[in-house]
C-alpha positions in Angstrom: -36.0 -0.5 128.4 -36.9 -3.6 130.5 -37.7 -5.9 128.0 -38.4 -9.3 128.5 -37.6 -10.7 125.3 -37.8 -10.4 121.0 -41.1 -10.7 120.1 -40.9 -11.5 116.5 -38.7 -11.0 113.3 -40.6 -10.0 110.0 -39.3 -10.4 106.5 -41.3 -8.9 103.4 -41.6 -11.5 100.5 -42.6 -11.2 97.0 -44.6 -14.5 97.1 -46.0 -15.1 100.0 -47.3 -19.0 98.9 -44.0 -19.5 97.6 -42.3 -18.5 101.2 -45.4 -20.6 103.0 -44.3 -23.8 100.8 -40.3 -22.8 102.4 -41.3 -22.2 105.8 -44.1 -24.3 106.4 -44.1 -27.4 104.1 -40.1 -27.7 103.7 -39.0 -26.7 107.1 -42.1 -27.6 109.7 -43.2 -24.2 110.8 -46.7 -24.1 111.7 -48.9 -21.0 110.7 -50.7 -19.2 114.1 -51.8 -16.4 112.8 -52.9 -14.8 109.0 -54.5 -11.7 108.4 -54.7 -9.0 105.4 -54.2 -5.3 106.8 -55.3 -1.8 105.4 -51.8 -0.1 105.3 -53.5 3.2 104.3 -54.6 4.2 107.8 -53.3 4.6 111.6 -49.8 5.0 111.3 -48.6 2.3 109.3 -48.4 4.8 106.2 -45.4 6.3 107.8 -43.1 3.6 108.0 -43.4 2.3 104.2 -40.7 3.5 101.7 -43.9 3.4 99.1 -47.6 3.9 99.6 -49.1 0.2 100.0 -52.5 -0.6 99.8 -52.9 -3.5 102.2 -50.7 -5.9 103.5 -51.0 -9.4 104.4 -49.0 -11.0 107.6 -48.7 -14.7 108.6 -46.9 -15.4 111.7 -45.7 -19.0 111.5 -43.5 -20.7 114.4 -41.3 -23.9 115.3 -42.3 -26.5 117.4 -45.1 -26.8 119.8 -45.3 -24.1 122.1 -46.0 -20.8 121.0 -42.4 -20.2 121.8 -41.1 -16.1 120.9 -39.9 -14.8 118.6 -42.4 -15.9 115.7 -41.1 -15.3 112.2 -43.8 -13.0 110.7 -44.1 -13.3 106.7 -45.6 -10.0 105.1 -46.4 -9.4 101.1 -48.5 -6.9 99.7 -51.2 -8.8 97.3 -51.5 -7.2 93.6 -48.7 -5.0 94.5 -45.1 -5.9 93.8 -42.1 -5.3 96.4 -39.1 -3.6 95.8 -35.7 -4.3 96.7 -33.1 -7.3 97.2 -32.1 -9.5 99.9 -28.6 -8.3 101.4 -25.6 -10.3 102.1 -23.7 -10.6 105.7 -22.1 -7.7 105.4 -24.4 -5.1 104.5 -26.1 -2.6 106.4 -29.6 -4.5 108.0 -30.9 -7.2 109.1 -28.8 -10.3 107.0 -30.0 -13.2 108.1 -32.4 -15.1 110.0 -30.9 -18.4 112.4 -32.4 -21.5 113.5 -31.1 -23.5 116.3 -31.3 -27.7 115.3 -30.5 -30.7 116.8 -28.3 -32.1 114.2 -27.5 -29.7 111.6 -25.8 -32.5 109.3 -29.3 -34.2 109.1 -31.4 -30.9 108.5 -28.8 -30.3 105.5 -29.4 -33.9 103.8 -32.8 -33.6 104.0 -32.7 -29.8 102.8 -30.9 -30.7 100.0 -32.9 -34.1 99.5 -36.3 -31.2 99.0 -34.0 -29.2 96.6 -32.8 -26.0 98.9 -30.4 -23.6 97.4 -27.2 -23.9 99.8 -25.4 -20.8 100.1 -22.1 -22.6 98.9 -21.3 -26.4 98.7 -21.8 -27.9 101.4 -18.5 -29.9 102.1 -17.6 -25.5 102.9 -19.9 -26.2 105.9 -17.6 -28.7 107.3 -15.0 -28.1 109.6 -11.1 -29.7 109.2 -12.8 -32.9 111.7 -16.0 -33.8 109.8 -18.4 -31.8 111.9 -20.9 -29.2 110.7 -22.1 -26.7 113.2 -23.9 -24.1 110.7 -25.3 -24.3 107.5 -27.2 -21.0 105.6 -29.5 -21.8 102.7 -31.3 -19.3 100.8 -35.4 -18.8 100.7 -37.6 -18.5 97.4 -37.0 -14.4 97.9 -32.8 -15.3 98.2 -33.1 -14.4 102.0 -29.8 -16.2 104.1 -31.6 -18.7 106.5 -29.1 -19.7 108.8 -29.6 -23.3 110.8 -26.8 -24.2 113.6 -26.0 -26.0 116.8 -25.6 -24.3 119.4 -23.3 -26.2 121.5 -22.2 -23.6 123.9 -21.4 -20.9 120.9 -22.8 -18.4 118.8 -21.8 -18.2 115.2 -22.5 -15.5 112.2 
């Protein structure tokens, strides 16, 4: 494979205008792309666990290039998802991460727009006062992860 890079990450939701109000209005992401797809033709059939009548996608990004990967939102209107979010050490994909500037800032104002932490935050500091990574959950209880990257990966 010779690929040049990960073109987007997509995470079913159960509301989509509830997710749109997380990912757009809370956190800044703008939308660039919305659509609602037949799912009952080509092969898109094949890769659902149930049969779905149509599908609607919005791919919504941070700042203001159209930088890669885009976070693609998907729902299924009239037609109710199954299935729970998974914790960090389950089998698939656990969590989504954001690189900030200034992760202690991002987590005031989170909290100041009512965000569900995924654990008090003081358990975000380290033993010297700093906080490098903070997760949160989305409406669907997805772990959105936000760090600074300052020469290291975390979770």
């Amino acid at each position: 494979m010779d690929a040049t890079g990960v073109s987007h990450i997509a995470i079913c939701v159960r509301d989509l205008d509830k997710s749109l109000a997380f990912y757009r209005d809370i956190l800044g992401m703008r939308i660039i792309f919305d659509e609602v797809q037949d799912t009952t033709t080509g092969g898109l059939p094949h890769i659902y666990k149930h049969l779905r009548q149509t599908r609607r996608t919005v791919h919504v990004q941070s700042g203001e290039s159209n930088s890669v990967p885009a976070l693609v939102l998907t729902s299924h209107p009239g037609e109710d998802p199954d299935g729970e979010p998974i914790k960090l050490d389950q089998v698939g994909i656990s969590h989504i991460s954001f690189t900030v500037r200034d992760v202690k800032a991002l987590a005031a104002e989170l909290e100041s727009k009512g965000v569900q932490f995924a654990g008090p935050l003081d358990s975000f500091t380290n033993p010297q006062g700093d906080m490098r990574t903070i997760f949160v959950y989305d409406p669907d209880g997805i772990l959105v992860q936000f760090d600074s990257y300052e020469g290291g990966l975390s979770a």
